[in-house]
C-alpha positions in Angstrom: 90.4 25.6 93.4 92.1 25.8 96.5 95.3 27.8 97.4 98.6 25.5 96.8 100.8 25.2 99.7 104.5 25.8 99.2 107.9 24.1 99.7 111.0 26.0 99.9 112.4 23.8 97.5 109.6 24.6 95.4 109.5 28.7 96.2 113.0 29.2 95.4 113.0 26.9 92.0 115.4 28.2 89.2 113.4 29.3 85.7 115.7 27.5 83.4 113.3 27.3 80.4 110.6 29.5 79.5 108.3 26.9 78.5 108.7 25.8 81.9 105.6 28.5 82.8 103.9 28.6 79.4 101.3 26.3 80.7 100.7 28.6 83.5 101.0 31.5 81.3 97.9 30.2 78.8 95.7 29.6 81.7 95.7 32.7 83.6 95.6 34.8 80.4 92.1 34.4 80.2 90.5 34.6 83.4 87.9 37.1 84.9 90.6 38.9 87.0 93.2 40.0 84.6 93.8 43.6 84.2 93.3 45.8 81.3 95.2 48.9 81.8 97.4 47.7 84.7 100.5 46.4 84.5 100.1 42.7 86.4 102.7 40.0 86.3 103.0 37.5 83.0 103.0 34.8 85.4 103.1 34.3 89.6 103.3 36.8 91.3 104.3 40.8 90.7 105.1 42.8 93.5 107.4 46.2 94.4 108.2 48.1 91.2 111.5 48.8 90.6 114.4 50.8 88.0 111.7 53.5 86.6 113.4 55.2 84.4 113.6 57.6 81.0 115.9 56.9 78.5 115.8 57.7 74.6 111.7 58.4 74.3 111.0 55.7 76.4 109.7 54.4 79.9 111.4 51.5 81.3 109.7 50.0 84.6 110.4 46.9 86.1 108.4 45.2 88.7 109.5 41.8 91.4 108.5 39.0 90.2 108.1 35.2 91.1 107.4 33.1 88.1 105.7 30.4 89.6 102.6 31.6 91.2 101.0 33.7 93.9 103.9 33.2 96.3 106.7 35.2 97.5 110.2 32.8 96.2 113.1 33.8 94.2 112.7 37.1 92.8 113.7 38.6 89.1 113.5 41.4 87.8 110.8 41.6 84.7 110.7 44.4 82.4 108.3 46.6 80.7 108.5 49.7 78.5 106.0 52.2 77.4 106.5 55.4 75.3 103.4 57.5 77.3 103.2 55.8 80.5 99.8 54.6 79.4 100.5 51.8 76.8 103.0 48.8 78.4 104.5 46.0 76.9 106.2 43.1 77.9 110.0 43.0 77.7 111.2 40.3 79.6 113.4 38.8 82.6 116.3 41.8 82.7 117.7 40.5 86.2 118.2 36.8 86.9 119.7 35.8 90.6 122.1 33.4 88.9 125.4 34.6 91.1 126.6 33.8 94.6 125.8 37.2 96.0 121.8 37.4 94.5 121.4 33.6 94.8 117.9 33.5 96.4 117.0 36.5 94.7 117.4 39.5 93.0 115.2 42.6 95.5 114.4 45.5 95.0 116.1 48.9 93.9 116.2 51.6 91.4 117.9 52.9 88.1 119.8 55.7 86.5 121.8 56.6 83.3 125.6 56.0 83.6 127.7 56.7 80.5 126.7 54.4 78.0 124.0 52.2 79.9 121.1 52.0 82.3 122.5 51.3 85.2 120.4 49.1 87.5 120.8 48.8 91.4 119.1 46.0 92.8 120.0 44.0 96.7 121.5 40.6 96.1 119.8 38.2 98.5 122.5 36.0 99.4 121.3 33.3 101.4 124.0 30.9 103.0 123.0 26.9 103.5 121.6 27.6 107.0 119.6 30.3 105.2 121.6 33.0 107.1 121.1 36.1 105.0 123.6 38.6 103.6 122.4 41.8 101.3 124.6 43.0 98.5 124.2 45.9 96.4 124.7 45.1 93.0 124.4 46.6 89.3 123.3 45.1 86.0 124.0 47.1 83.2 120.9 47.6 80.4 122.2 48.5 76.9 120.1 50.2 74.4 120.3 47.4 72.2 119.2 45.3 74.7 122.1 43.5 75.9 122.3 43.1 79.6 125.7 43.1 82.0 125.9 42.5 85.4 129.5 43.6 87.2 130.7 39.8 88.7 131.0 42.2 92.0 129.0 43.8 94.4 129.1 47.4 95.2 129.3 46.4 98.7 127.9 44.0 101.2 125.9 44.4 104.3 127.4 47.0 107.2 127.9 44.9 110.4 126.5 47.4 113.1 123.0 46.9 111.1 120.8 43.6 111.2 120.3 41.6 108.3 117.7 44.1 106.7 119.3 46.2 104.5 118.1 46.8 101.1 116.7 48.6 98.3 119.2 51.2 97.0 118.1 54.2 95.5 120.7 56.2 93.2 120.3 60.1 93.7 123.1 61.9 91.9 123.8 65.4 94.1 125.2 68.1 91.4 125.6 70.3 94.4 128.9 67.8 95.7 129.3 66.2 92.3 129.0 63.3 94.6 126.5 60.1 93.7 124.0 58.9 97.1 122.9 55.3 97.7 120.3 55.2 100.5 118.9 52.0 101.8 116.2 50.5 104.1 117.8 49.3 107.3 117.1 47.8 111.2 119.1 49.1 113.8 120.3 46.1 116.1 117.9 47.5 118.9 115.1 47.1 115.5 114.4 50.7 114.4 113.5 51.1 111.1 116.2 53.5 109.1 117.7 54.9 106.7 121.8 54.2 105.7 123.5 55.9 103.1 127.0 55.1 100.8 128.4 57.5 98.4 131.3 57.8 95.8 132.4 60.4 92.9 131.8 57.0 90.2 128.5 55.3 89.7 130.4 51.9 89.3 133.6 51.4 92.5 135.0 53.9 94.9 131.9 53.3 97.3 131.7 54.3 101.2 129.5 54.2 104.1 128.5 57.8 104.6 126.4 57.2 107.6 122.9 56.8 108.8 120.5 59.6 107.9 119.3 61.5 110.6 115.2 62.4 110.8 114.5 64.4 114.1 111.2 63.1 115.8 111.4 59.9 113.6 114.0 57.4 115.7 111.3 55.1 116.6 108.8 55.0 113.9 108.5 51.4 112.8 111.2 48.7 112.9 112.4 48.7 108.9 112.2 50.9 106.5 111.7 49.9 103.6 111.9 51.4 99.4 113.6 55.0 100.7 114.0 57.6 98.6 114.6 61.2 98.3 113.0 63.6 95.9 113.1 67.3 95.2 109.4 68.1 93.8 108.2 71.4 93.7 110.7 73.2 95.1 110.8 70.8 98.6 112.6 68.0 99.6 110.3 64.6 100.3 111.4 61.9 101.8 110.0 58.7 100.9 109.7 55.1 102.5 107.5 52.7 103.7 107.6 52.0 108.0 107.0 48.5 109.1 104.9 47.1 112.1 103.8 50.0 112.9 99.7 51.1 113.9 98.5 54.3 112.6 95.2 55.9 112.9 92.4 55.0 110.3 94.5 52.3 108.7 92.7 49.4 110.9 95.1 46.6 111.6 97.4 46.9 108.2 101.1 47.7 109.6 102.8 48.3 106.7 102.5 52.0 105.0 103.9 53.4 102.4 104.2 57.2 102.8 106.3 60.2 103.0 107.4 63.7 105.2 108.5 66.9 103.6 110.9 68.5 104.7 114.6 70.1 103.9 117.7 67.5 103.4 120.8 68.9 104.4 123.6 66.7 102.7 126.4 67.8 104.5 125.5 66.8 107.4 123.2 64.0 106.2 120.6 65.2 108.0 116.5 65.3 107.0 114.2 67.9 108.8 110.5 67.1 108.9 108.5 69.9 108.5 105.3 68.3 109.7 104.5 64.5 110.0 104.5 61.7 108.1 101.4 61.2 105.8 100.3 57.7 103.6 100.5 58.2 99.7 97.3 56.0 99.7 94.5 56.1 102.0 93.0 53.0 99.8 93.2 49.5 101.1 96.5 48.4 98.9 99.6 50.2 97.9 103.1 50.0 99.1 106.3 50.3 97.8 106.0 53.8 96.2 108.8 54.7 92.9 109.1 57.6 91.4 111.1 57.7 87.9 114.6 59.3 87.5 116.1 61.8 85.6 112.4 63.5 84.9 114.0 66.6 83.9 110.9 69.4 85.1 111.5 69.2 89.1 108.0 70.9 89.4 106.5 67.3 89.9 107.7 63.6 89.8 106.2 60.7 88.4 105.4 57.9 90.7 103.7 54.1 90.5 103.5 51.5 93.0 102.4 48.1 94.0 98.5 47.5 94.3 98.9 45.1 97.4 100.7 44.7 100.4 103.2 42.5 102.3 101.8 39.4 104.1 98.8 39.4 102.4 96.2 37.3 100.3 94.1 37.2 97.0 91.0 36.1 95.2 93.5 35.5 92.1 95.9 33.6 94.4 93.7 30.2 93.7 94.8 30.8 90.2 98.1 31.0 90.6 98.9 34.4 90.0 98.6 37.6 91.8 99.5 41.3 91.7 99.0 44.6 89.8 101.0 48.0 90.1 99.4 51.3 90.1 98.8 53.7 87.3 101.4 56.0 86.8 100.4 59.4 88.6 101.9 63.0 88.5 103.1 64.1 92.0 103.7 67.7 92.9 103.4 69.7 96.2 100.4 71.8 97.1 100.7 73.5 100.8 101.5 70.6 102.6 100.7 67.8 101.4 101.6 65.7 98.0 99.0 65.6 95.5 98.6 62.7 93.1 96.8 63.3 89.7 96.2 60.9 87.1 97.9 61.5 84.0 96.2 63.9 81.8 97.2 61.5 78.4 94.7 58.6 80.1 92.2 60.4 78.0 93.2 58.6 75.0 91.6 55.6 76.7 88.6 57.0 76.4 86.1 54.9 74.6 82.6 54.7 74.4 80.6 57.2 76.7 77.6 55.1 78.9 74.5 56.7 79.8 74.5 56.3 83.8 70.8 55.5 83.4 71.4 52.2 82.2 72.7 51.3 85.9 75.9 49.2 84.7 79.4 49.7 85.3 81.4 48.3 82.3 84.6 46.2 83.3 86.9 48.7 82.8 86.1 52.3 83.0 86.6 55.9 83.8 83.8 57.1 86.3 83.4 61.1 87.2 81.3 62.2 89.8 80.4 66.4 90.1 79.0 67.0 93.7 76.4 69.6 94.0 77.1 70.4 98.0 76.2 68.5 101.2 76.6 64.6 101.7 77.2 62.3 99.3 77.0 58.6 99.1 78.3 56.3 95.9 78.2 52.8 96.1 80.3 50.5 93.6 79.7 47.0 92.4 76.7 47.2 93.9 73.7 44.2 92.5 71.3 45.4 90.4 68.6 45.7 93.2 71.1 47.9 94.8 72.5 45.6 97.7 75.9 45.2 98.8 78.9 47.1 96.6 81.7 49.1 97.3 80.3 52.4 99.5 82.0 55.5 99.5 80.6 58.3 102.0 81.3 61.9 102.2 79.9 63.6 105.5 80.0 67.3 104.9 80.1 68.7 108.1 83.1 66.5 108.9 85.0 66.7 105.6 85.8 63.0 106.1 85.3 60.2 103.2 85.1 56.7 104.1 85.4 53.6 101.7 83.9 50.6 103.1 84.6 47.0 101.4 82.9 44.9 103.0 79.9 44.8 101.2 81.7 42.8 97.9 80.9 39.0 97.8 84.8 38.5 97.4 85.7 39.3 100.8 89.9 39.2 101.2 92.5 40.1 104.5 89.2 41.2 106.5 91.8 40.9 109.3 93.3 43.7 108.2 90.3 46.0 108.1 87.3 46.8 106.0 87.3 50.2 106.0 90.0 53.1 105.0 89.0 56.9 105.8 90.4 60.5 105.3 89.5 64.1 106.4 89.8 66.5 103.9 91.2 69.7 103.9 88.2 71.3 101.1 85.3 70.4 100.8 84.2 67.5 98.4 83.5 68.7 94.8 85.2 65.8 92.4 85.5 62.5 92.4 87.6 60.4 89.3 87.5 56.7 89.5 89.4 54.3 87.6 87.7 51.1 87.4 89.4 47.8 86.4 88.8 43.9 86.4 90.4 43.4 89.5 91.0 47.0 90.9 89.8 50.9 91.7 91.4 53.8 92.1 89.5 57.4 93.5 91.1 60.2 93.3 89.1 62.9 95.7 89.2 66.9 94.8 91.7 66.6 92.0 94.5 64.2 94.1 93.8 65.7 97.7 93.8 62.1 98.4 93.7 59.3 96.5 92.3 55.7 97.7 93.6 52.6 95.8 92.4 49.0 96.4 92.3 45.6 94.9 88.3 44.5 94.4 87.2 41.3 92.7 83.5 42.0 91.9 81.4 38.6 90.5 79.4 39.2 87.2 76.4 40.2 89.2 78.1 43.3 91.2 78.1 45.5 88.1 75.5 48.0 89.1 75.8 51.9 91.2 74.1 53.7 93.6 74.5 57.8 93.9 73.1 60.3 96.2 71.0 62.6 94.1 73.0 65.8 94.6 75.6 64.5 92.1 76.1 63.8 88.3 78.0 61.4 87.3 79.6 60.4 83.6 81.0 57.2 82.7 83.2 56.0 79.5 84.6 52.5 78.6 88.4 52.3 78.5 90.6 50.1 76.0 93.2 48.2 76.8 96.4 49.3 77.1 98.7 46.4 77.9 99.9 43.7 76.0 100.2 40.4 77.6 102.5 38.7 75.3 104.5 35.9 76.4 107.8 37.5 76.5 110.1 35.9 79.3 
């Protein structure tokens, strides 16, 4: 099947009916790709997660989404909820870009608890009929009962000494001032990424623009910023976001990270001091868009996800109409300087049946473990049974550098970008915990000293390892752990 081609007209398409995508829906359902303990999109395409958030014993997380199929169009915000961050289901549209300030599409943002609601932030993309763009920050209300409100007006509209990129709020509540924060991705007219920020005493009027957030050593560092946030973990202050068009060393030709610097935020003077440099979440081949959930009570760690892909990119999946996953949920805590991403210790309950890793098979979905016993080390997955081709993973010792190679896979996807992702380590290699998919693997080195996430499409023939012999290895099936019901 070859990739459709898109219209504008056809991109940007109003879902007036559900049964509109149905069709779509049944057919994907089904196919080799779909995820098992992912959250992917019910239909089209899934992309930044947004509004993570606790709220009476559940998780709510929703993620971009394009009904229609593997393109980018007009966005809506789909829904998902999850009492353990493990098990997801399927809750529906919750945004719709049905007003004159979101009317090509509801973007990005984030979520926190106002009086007697969820309040969402999200940027309207207004787009005027010579598709001049204008950004809004708006606010749907989510209701425990499920009822959904969205104020008829924005919380403000684009600030005029900033280009037309300005979005993605993020809510941060400072107790310190009593004062609530929204800070955005913008562009500088000379195109410097940065970050803006507006504040008021109430979550819902009174807004202003504060100012633009000052980061000393960072004034040229890309030319957006995209998905900031701030977050005290651990006792330090991390600022997130996600620099555009912008090389970096061992990323090959991907521009666009997602990644973070520590540091100490002084709001007073709106001012964030690095501490060191700028480091990638993800060393993996696709992840962007990092979000970690609000009003997480225990500041010793956060809870973040993000979207398994990037921008401007391609997929196997995309000649079947759909594409996108997001990330497990991982802890995130500090440890000297860096951030440390662990998977959640409650993924054990997906534990099914333990394989003996002498039958030489990988099941479909799985939880890998590898003990090294010193020295080099050398995995490959999706490997053919004779051993040929795969996924390689390679430790050099002396070095303390891994490198994940993916151009041995039949599937072969946005070579352009690179084939191969690598990372020094601070420790030597000890651990390795891989979490296997249909369509995706994440490794997490050393207990989440780094942390390498990619898409991979293996064909029914690449279900086979190779392992140096100075390591064990133990394997177990996992269950599924998200419904796909057709819920729109």
């Amino acid at each position: 099947m070859a990739k459709k081609e898109w219209t504008k007209e056809e991109r940007y398409r109003v879902l007036k009916d559900p049964e509109e995508i149905r069709d779509l829906y049944e057919r994907i359902t089904g196919t080799d790709y779909r995820q098992t303990y992912h959250i992917q999109p019910v239909t089209g395409l899934l992309n930044d997660p947004n509004g993570f958030v606790h709220h009476n014993g559940k998780w709510h997380l929703f993620y971009q989404w394009c009904p229609w199929g593997a393109v980018h169009g007009l966005k809506y915000w789909y829904h998902t909820v999850s009492t353990d961050l493990i098990h997801w289901e399927n809750a529906g549209v919750c945004i719709k870009p049905d007003t004159e300030y979101d009317n090509k599409g509801a973007y990005s943002g984030s979520a926190l608890l106002g009086k007697d609601a969820i309040c969402l932030f999200y940027t309207g993309n207004h787009r005027d009929p010579d598709w001049t763009r204008k950004s809004y920050t708006c606010i749907v209300k989510l209701y425990d009962d499920g009822r959904k409100a969205k104020l008829p007006w924005p919380l403000f509209g684009p600030h005029p000494d900033y280009t037309e990129h300005q979005r993605d709020p993020k809510i941060i509540y400072n107790e310190a001032q009593d004062t609530y924060y929204i800070i955005i991705g913008a562009q500088t007219k000379d195109k410097r990424g940065c970050v803006i920020l507006y504040k008021s005493r109430n979550l819902l009027d009174g807004w202003e623009f504060a100012g633009e957030l000052k980061v000393p050593g960072f004034e040229n560092f890309g030319d957006m910023w995209e998905c900031p946030s701030i977050e005290r973990i651990s006792g330090r202050d991390v600022l997130i976001f996600c620099p555009q068009h912008l090389h970096l060393a061992g990323r090959g030709e991907n521009t666009n990270h997602s990644g973070y610097i520590l540091g100490t935020m002084d709001w007073d003077h709106l001012t964030f001091t690095p501490s060191g440099n700028f480091h990638v979440l993800d060393f993996g081949f696709d992840s962007y868009a990092a979000e970690c959930a609000a009003n997480i009570e225990d500041r010793d760690y956060a809870v973040v996800v993000a979207w398994m892909g990037l921008p401007d990119s391609a997929y196997p999946t995309d000649e079947e109409e759909w594409q996108g996953c997001l990330t497990m949920p991982r802890e995130l805590t500090v440890r000297g300087r860096r951030l440390v991403q662990k998977p959640l210790a409650d993924l054990v309950a997906l534990r099914g049946e333990e394989i003996d890793p002498s039958m030489k098979v990988l099941p479909r979905a799985c939880e890998v473990e590898i003990l090294s016993r010193g020295g080099d080390l050398d995995l490959k997955l999706f490997a053919r049974q004779d051993g040929s081709g795969g996924l390689s993973i390679h430790y050099d010792d002396e070095d303390k550098f891994v490198t994940v190679d993916r151009s041995g896979v039949e599937k072969r996807f946005n070579t352009q970008m690179g084939e191969i992702r690598e990372h020094a380590l601070e420790n030597r290699l000890s651990h390795l915990r891989i979490y296997i998919d249909r369509s995706s693997v994440e490794i997490f080195v050393n207990n989440g000293d780094a942390v390498f996430s990619s898409r991979i499409f293996p064909t029914a023939e690449e279900n086979s390892f190779v392992l140096s012999p100075n390591a064990s290895m133990r394997i177990w099936k996992l269950e599924r752990a998200v419904k796909e019901d057709f819920v729109i």
